[in-house]
N, C-alpha and C positions, 0 to 999 in steps of 0.2 A: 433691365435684367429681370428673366423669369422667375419664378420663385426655387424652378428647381437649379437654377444656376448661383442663383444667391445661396443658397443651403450648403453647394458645392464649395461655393467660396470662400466661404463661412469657416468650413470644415478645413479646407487647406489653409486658411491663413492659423487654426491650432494647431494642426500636423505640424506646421511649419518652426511654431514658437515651441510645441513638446519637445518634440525631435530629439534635441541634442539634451534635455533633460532624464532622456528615458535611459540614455546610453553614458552614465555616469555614477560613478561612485559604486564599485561594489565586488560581489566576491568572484574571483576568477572561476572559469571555466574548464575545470579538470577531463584530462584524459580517463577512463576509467574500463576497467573490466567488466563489471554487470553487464549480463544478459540485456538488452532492451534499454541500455542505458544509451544518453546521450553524449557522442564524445566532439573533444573539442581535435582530435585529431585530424592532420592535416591529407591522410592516408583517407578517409572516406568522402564519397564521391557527395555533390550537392542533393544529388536524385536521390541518393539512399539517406542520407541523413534529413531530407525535406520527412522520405518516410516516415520517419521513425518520429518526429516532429507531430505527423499528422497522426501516429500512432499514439500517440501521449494523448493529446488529443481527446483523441476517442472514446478512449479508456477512462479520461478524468467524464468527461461528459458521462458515458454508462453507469459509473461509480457516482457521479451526481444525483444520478433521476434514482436511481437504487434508494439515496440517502435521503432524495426528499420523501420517497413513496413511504417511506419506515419512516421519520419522521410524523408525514399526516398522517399515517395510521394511527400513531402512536397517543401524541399527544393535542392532535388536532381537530375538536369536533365536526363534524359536515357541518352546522347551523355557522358555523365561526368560517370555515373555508369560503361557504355561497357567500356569507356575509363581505370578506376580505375581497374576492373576487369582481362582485356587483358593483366594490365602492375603488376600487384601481387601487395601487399601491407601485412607489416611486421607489425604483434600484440606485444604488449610492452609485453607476455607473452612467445615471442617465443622463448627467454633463457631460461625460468625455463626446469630443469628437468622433465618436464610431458611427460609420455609416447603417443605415439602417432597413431604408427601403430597397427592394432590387433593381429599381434605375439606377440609383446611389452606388451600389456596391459594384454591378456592371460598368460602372463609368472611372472606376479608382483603379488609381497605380499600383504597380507590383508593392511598390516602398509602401504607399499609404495599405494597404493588408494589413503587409509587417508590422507595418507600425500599431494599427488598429489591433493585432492579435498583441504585442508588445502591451498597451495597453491597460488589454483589459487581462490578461495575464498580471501585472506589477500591483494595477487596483484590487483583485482578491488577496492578493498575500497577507497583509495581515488582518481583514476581515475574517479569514479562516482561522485563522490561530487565535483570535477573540472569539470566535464558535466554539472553538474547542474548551478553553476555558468555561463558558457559559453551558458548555453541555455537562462538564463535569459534574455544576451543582444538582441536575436532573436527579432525582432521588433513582429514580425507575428507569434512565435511559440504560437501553442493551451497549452490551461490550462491542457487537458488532458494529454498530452506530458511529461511534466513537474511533473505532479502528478507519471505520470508513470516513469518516472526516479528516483524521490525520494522513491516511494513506493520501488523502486528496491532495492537501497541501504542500506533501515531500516534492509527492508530483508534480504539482506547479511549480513549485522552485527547478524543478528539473526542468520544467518545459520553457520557462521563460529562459535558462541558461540554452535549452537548445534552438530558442527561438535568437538569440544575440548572436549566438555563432552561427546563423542561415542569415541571418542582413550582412554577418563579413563576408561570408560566402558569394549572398546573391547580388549585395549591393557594391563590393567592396568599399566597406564604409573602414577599415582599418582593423584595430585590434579593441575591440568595445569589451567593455564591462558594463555592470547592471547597477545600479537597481533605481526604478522610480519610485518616489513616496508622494503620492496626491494628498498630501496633509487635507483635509476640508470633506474630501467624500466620507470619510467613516467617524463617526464621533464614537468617543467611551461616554455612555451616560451613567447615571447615579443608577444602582440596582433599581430595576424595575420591579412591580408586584408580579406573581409568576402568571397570571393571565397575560399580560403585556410583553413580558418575557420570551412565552413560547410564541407568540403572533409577531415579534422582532424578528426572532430566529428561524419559524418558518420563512418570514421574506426574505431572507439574506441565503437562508439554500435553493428558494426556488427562484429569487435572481440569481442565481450562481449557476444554477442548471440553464438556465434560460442564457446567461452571457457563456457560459461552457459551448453549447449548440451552435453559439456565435463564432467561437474561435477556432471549432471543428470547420466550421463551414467555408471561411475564410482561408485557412489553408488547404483546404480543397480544393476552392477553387483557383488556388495559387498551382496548385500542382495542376491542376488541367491547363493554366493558361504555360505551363512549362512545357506542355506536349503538345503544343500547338496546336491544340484543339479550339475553332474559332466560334462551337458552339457552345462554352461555356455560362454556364447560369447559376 
């Protein structure tokens, strides 16, 4: 077996044990009025609600790179950024199963996406809302900052709720609820000194923006492989 078929393998044998943990225990999927929201009704087609999915999407990723660029402005020296950058720095996502390379991604099931965008959608949920809290203590952080980390996270509860109702849809897997908790990716540590503080919190938005791009991309390219388009990439 070559190594990029063991890699494969590797990866469907977690898909395979996640799976049914991802799709358990949590709050239903409301019909709802807003504008741009996602609904669980059975009146919209899968093509328009996949939209609206890749729409969330988009928006959470734009509203990411927005939040890391005000962030490094803000509180991030250039000497501490080259530094951070030169020496690598590991996303609390970099165990899950998500495919990575573009052979990888080219060669995976409609399911394994879903699943892959389920994922890493469920792994930020409460990362973000421990941001939020930790930016609070920011003596100088702007109100805009703060709006824009929250606004992120409503959204991702949104998008994961529109993401469970497109695997009933596309996979008919049934009537699923949510939520998964990867206990082990995200630690609460003892307050940090605020040097250590802002260099946590910078890597946690700009892996957020960085697995955000991930989850845009992947229902893209779900939605291209829906129009039968065979040169998908």
């Amino acid at each position: 077996m070559n190594s990029m078929t063991g890699t494969v393998a590797w990866r469907a044998v977690w898909a395979a044990l996640l799976w049914p943990c991802l799709l358990t225990a949590a709050m239903p999927l409301d019909c709802t009025e807003e504008q741009g929201s996602l609904y669980r009704c059975p009146s919209i087609s899968q093509e328009k609600l996949l939209d609206r999915v890749i729409q969330h999407a988009e928006l959470i990723y734009r509203v990411s790179e927005e939040s890391c660029a005000m962030f490094e402005e803000m509180f991030v020296p250039f000497p501490l950024r080259l530094q951070r950058n030169q020496a690598g720095y590991s996303c609390i996502t970099k165990a899950l199963p998500i495919p990575s390379s573009k052979s990888e991604i080219q060669h995976i099931s409609d399911k394994w996406l879903l699943h892959s965008v389920l994922m890493l959608v469920q792994s930020w949920i409460e990362p973000l809302v421990y941001l939020q809290t930790t930016l609070d203590r920011y003596e100088n952080a702007p109100d805009m900052l703060l709006n824009k980390t929250k606004w992120v996270s409503d959204k991702l509860i949104s998008l994961e709720q529109g993401v469970v109702v497109l695997i009933r849809k596309m996979l008919d897997e049934g009537m699923l609820t949510t939520t998964y908790n990867e206990h082990g990716l995200f630690q609460y540590d003892a307050l940090p000194d605020m040097l250590e503080s802002v260099m946590r919190d910078y890597t946690l938005i700009s892996c957020f923006k960085k697995d955000a791009h991930k989850m845009e991309v992947f229902l893209k390219l779900l939605k291209c492989r829906q129009s039968d388009n065979y040169n998908c990439a």
